[in-house]
N, C-alpha and C positions, 0 to 999 in steps of 0.2 A: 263184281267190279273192284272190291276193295280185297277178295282175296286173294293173298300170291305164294299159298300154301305156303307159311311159314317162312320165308325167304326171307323176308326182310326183317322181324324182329329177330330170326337168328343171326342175320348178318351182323344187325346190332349190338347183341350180345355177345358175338365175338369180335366186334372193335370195345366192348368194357375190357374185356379179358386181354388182349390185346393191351390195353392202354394201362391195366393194373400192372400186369407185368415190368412192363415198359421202365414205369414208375417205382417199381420197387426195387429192377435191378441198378436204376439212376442209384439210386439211396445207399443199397449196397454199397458199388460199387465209389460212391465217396467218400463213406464209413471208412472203408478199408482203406484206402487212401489215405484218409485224414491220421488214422490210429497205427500206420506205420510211417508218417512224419512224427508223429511227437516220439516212437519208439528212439527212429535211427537220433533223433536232439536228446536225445538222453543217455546217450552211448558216449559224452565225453568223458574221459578220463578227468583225475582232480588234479595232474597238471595242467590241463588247458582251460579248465572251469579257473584257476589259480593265474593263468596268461590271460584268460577274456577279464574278469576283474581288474588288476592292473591296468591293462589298456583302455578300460571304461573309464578310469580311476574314481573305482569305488575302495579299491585301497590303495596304499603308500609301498614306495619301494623299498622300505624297512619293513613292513609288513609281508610283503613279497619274498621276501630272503626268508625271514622265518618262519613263514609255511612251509614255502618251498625245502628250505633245511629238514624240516620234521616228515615231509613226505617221503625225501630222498632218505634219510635214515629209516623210517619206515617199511621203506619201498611202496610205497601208495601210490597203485594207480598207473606205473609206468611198464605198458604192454610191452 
């Protein structure tokens, strides 16, 4: 009456497996995600790290000249 040769705890066993999967490529797949936004945010150059400042005004426009002088004689930063 209760046996159904194996049928249904197999079935069961492959909706875990199923659903581990599932769940792991979820994870993946937002890992990866996640660790190539912070990659391409960290790809600015230090003049636009030195434009986003300013425009914050986390510094002064004298401040702004003389970095900016030091980088351009430098060449820092300008692709």
């Amino acid at each position: 009456m209760f046996y159904d040769n194996g049928f249904f705890m197999g079935g069961m066993h492959g909706i875990w497996w199923i659903f581990w999967l599932v769940l792991i490529g979820v994870i993946v797949f937002y890992g990866w995600g996640r660790s190539s936004e912070r990659r391409r945010g960290s790809r600015e150059t230090p003049h636009e790290v030195l434009r986003r400042r300013l425009a914050s005004g986390e510094i002064t426009t004298e401040q702004y000249e003389q970095r900016k002088s030091l980088l351009d004689r430098d060449g820092g930063g300008q692709a």
